[in-house]
N, C-alpha and C positions, 0 to 999 in steps of 0.2 A: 635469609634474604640479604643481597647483597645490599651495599649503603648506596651505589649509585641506583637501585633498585627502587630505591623509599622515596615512596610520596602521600603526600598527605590533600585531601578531597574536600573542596569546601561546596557544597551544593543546597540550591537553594531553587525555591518555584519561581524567584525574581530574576533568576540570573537573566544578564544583556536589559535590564530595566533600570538597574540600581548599579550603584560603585563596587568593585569586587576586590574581595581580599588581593593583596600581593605582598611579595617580600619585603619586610620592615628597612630593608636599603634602598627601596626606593621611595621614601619619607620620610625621608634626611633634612630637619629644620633646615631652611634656607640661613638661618643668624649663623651655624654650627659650617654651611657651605662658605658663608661669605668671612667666618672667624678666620684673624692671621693663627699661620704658627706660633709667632714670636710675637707680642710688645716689645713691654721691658723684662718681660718675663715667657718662657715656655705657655701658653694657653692648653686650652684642653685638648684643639687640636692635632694635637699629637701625644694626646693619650689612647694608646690603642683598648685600653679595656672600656672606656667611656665609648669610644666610636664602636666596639662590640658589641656591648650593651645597648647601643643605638639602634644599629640593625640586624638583633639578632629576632630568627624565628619569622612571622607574618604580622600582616595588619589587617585587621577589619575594620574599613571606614567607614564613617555614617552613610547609612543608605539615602538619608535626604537631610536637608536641612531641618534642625530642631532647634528651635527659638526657647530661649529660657527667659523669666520674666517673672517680676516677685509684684504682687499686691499688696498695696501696702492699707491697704482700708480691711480687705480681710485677713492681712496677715500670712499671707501663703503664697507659695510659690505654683508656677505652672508650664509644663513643656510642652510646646505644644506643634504641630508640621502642618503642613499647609491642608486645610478643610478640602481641596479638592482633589484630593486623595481617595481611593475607594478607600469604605469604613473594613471592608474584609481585609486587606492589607495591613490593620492597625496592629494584628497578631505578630505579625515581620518586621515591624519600628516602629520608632517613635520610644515612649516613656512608658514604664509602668510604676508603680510603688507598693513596696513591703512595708507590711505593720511593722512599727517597733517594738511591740513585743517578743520577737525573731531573736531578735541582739539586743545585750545589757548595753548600758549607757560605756563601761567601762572597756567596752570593744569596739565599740565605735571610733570612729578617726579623730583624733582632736584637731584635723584642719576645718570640720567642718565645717560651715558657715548657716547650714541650714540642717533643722534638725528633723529629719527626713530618710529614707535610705530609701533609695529611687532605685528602675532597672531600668537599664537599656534595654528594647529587645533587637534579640540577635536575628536577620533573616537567613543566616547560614546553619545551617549542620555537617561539622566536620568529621573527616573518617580520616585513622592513622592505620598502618597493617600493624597486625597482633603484635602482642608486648610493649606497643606505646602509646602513651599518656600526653596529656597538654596540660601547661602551665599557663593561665589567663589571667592576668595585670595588666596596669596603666601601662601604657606606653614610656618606658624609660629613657629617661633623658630629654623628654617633652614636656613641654610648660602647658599644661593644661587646666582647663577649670572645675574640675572634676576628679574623683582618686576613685579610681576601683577597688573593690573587695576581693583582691585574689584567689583565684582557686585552681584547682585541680581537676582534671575528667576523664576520665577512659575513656579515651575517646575510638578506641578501637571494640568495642562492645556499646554503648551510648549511642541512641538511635535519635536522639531528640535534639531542638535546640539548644543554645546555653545560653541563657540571656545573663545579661553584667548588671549584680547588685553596685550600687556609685552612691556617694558620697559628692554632692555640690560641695566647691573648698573653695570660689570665688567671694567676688563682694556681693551677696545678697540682693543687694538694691539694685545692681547695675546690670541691664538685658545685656542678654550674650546670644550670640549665633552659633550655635554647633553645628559648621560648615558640612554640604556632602562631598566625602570622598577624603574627609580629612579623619585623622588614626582616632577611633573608637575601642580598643580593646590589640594589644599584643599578643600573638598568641606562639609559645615556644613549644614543640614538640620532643618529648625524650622518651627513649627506652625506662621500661622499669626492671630496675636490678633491686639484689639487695648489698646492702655494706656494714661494714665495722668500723667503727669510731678506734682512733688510735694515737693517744698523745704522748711526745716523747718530744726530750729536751736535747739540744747542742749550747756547745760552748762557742760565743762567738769572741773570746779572746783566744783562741785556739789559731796557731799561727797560719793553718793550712787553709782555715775559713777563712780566715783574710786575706787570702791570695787567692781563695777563690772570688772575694768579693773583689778586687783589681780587678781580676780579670773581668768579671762578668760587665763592672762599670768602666772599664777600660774607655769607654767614648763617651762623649760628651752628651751626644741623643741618640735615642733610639734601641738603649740594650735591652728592653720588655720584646720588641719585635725582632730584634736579630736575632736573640739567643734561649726569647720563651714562646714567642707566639705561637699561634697553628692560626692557619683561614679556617673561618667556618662558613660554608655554601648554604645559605636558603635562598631557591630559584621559584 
């Protein structure tokens, strides 16, 4: 299959009801739009592996608003989307939660803030063509209040949803809105190959390695992108 061939299928009984995945470039924090280049110093943006990691792969945003909100007389927390929602839809969002018997204490996140390990559910089910897999993480390089449990799916065999085991990592106390259509889950699509691990050392007092490092730093900004980058397309 050729590369401009590949596409990857996010389908769901919701679609045209709820917010639909799209490319992770286009949910580009606004602070990251409106950051200078320069202070006093280089800022991130114009770190191209930061801005890659920003918008690599797709986003699945919340289907709707989920209100977070801790009790504090029984001591527990609660997500909760608006009651007038049909109750058969609750399968396609909103909150669920895993016993913690699932996962030792010592796998757990230690940003936690609440000791819980909750799921998003997913209303999508995605297809990749044969031989590729999806990587499912937080959205990187986003300040959120929440960390996913990452994982992995064949998603080219995998018929079902994938809902997001998460980790609440805010302040407890304080109600939060998990806006709709804002990023809920990154999702990267790759080929599965296999590889060899292989370490092997250089001299960098070697006179030739330091003329190649001249060269390569030769200017002042921008040698990661003139002389290593590649674009990478998610449409």
């Amino acid at each position: 299959m050729s590369l401009k061939n590949l596409q990857i299928k996010f389908i769901s009984p919701l679609k045209g009801y709820i917010a639909e995945p799209k490319p992770s470039l286009l949910h580009i924090p606004k602070a990251y739009k409106e950051l200078a280049m320069f202070t006093n110093q280089n800022t991130v943006k114009r770190c191209i592996p930061f801005l890659d990691a920003l918008t690599s792969g797709y986003i699945i945003p919340f289907p709707v608003d989920i209100l977070y909100e801790y009790d504090t007389e029984k001591k527990m927390c609660h997500f909760t989307v608006n009651e007038a929602i049909p109750h058969e839809f609750r399968p396609y969002i909103g909150v669920s939660e895993h016993s913690l018997s699932q996962i030792s204490p010592e796998l757990r996140s230690s940003k936690r803030t609440v000791e819980g390990v909750f799921k998003f559910n997913n209303p999508w089910v995605i297809k990749t063509p044969p031989g590729y897999s999806c990587l499912f993480f937080t959205p990187l390089n986003h300040v959120l209040p929440f960390e996913l449990i990452s994982g992995v799916v064949d998603t080219d065999s995998y018929e079902s949803n994938i809902h997001l085991p998460f980790y609440w990592t805010a302040n407890y106390l304080e109600q939060k809105l998990l806006k709709v259509g804002t990023p809920m889950v990154m999702v990267v699509p790759f080929k599965r190959e296999s590889w060899k691990i292989a370490c092997e050392t250089t001299d960098m007092l070697n006179t030739q390695d330091k003329k190649n490092f001249l060269k390569y730093f030769s200017e002042y900004f921008d040698n990661y992108k003139k002389n290593s980058w590649h674009k990478k397309s998610y449409k």
